[in-house]
N, C-alpha and C positions, 0 to 999 in steps of 0.2 A: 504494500500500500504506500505512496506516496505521501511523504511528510507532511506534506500540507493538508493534504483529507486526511489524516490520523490528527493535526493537530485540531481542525472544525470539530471532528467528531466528539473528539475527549475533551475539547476545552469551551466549545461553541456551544454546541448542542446542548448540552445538560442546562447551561445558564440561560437558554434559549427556552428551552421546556419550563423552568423554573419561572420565568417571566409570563409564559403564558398561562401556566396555570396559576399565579398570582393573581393576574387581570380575570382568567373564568370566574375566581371564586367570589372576586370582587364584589359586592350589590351593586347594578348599574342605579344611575340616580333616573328617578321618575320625570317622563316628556314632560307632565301635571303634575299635579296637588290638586286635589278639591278642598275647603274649608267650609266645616260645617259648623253653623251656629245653634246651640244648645239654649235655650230660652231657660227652660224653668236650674241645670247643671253649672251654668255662668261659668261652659268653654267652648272650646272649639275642638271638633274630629276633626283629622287631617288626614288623607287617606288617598293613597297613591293609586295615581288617574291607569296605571300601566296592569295593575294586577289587582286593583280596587282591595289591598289589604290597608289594615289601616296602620298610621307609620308616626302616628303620635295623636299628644292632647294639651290644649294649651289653653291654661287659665288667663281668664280676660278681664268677669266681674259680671256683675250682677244683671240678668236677663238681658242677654246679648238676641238679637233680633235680624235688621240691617246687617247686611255684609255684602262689600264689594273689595275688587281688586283698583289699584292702581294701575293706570293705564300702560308703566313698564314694568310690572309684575313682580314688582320690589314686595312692595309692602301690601297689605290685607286691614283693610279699614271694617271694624264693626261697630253697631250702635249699642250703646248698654243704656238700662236705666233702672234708676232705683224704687220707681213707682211700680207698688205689687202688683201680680196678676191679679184682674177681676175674675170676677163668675161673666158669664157671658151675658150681655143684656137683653130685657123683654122686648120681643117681635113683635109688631104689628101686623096687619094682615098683607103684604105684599114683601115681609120678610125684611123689613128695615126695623133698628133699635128705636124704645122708645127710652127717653130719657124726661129725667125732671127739668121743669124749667132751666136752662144756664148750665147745665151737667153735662159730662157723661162721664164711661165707665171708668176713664182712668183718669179722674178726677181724684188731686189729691187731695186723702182722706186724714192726713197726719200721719201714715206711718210711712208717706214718700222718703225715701234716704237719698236726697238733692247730690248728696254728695258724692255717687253713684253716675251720673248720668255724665255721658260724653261720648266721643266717639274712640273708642281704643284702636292702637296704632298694632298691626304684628306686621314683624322680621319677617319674611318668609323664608329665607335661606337659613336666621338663626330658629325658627320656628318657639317667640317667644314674645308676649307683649312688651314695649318698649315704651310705651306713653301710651297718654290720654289726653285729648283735645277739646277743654269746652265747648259745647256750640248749644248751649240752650236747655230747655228743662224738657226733659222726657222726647229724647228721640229716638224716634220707631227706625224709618226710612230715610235712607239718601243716596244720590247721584254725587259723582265725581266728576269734575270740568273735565272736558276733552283732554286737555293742555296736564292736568293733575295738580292746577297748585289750588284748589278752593275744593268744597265740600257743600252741596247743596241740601238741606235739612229741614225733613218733617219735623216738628215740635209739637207731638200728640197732644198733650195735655194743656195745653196753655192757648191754640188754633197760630198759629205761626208759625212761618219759615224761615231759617237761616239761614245766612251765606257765610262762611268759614273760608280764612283764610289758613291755608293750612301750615304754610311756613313761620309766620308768625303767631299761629294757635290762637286768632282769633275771632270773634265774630264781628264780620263788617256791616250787613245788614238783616234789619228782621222786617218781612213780609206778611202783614195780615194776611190770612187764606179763610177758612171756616171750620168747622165743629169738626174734631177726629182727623186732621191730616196724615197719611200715610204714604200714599205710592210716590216716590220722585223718581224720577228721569229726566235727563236731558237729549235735547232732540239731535238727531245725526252730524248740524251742523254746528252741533253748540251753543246758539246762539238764545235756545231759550230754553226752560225749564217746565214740565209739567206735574202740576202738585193735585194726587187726588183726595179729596174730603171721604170719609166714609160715611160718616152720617147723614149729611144730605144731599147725598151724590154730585157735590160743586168740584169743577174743575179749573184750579186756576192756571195760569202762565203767565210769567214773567220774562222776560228779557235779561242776557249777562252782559248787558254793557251796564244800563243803570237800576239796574235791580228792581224794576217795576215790572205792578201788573198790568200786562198788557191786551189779557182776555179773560174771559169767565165763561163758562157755559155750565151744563147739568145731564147730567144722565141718570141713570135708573139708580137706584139704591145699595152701596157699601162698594162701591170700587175702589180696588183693591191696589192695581198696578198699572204698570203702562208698558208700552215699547212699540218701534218704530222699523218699519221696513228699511233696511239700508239704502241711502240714493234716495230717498223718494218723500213725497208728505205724509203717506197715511202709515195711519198707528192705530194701537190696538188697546184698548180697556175694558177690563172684566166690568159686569155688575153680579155681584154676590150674590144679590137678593131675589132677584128674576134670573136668573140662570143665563145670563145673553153676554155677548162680547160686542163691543160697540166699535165700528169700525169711524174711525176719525178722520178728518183730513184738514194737517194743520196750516193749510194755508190759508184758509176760510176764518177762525178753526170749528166745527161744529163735527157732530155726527153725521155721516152719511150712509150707515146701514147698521142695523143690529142684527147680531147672528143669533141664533137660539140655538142653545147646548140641548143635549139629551138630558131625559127628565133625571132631575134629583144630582144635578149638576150645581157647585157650588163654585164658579168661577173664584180664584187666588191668583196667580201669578199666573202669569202671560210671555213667555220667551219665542220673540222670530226668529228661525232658524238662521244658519250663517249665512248661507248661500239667499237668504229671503224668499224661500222657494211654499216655504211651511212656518204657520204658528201655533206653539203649543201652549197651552192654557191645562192646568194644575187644578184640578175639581174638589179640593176641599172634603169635607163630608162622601163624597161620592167614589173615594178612593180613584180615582179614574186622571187621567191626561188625554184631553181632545187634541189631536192632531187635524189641523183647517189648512186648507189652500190657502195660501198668502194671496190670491188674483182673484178667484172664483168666489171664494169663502166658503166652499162645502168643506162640510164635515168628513175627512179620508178615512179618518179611525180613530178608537177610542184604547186608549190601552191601561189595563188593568195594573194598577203597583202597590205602594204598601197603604196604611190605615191614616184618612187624612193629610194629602198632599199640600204641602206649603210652597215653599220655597223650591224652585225649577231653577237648573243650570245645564250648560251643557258644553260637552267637552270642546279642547280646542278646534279639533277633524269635524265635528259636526254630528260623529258616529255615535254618542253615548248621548241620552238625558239622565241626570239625575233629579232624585225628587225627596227632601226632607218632609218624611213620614213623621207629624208630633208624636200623637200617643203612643205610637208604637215603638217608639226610640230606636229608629233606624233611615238606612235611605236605602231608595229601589234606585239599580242600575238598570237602564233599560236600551236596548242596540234599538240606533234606529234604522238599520237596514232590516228588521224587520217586524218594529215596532214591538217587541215582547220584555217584557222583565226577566233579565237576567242571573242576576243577584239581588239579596240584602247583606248588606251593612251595619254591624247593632255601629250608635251613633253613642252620643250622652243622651241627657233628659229632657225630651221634646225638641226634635230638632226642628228648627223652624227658617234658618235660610243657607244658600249655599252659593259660593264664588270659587270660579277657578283661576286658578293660576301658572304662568309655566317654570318648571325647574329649573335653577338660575346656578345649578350645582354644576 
């Protein structure tokens, strides 16, 4: 054998095999992250997008709610607040709350801990909260500016919205809206805001240049969320209480069709697919996610997941939804090439929203 193949083999090779089998054994780091928000547990499941095991848990604070990403996938912004969960309020006959004069349910009662509420800041590469951001008493929901330096904010309890600056941790404006503000978004080109009211189906919209409202309208009763076909005006909001998805179009802005869900449908969260080809809407009470033509608006399918769907996300490829199941303290994985539930996920306690993120390892 010639010197030089005897010296590869016996001195090459073995340090060569040794290296690769270093790197097989390695854990590759996850494409994603999904982060799940635990309402009644005050953390977060975090749970890799590649093999949906779950790969940690991250204390935040008290009924965490809201959760989104960061537009470069740094950081994981969620809503806490210290105002307890209520019992769920009396229905009227068309399925919207009744409340006492000047109330409602998360109306603080003196055992609010003020001192609880903000929006927490998580690492996502260290997978660990690192701050917490004022922006107002008791927020449920919010959008993140295009650009990432401000923080757009429901303020449940108090009927206002605020604009957060995020660099400087502060709040720069507050926007009367009405009774129970929840859903925010910002629309595709940034330029404005939509804040939905749950209790009497008001919808406002402001402008981010000067922070005013600059529309109002109303739909059916407890809308929940929003979201917006990419490129285009029209957008999508649930109404809770009549079972319908109201198709918008914000150049106007007003309603221009209502869809009706299958009966015993409790529209919640509303996500259009990436591609804006499909919107899925998270049926609450009715265990179910309607799959709709983004064009047409027909109903394509309905697909079965876990107990009480919330909170809807879906991965970066398009191929997976996920869905925070409360009661059941879990999330359904569901492939959307062929719309079926694939897996659970046990989660914490009552997981109630969910943001993805991509791995930055």
């Amino acid at each position: 054998m010639p010197r030089a193949n005897y010296f590869l083999r016996v001195c090459c090779v073995p340090a060569l095999l040794a290296l690769m089998a270093s790197a097989a054994s390695a854990a590759p780091s996850p494409s994603y992250r999904v982060f799940v928000s635990n309402e009644k547990s005050g953390d977060l499941t975090v749970i890799n997008g590649d093999d949906f095991a779950v790969i940690g848990k991250i204390e935040v604070g008290k009924r965490p709610r809201g959760i989104h990403a960061s537009p470069d996938g740094k950081t994981v912004y969620v809503a806490l607040s210290g105002t307890p969960i209520g019992g769920p309020p009396q229905l009227d006959a068309r399925g919207n709350p009744i409340f006492e004069r000047g109330k409602d349910d998360d109306d603080d009662d003196g055992d609010a801990d003020k001192s609880a509420d903000g929006i927490g800041v998580v690492d996502v590469t260290a997978h660990k909260l690192v701050g917490k951001i004022a922006v107002g008493s008791d927020p449920e929901e919010f959008s993140v500016s295009k650009d990432g330096t401000r923080l757009y904010v429901s303020n449940e309890d108090v009927k206002t919205a605020s604009v957060v600056n995020i660099a400087a941790a502060k709040v720069e404006h507050i926007i009367p809206v009405s009774q129970e503000p929840e859903g925010v978004t910002t629309t595709p080109d940034g330029r404005q805001v939509y804040i939905t009211c749950e209790a009497g189906g008001d919808i406002f919209i402001f402008d981010t240049v000067k922070f005013a409202t600059v529309a109002h309208f109303k739909v059916e009763g407890r809308p929940r969320s929003v979201d917006f076909l990419p490129g285009s005006t029209i957008g999508f909001i649930p109404s809770e209480s009549v079972g319908q998805v109201n198709v918008i179009d914000t150049a106007v802005p007003k309603v221009v069709k209502t869809i009706t869900l299958p009966k015993g449908s409790r529209p919640m969260r509303v996500r259009v697919a990436l591609d804006g080809r499909k919107v899925y809407v998270s049926n609450g009470r009715a265990g179910t996610v309607s799959v709709l033509d983004s064009r047409s608006y027909e109903l394509l399918d309905t697909i079965t997941v876990g107990t009480r769907p919330w909170g809807i996300a879906l991965s970066p490829d398009g191929r997976y939804l996920y869905s925070a199941n409360g009661p059941s303290n879990d999330v359904s994985v569901v492939d959307l090439r062929t719309n079926k539930e694939i897996k659970r996920i046990a989660a914490g306690q009552s997981p109630w929203g969910i943001a993805v993120a991509p791995s930055l390892q």
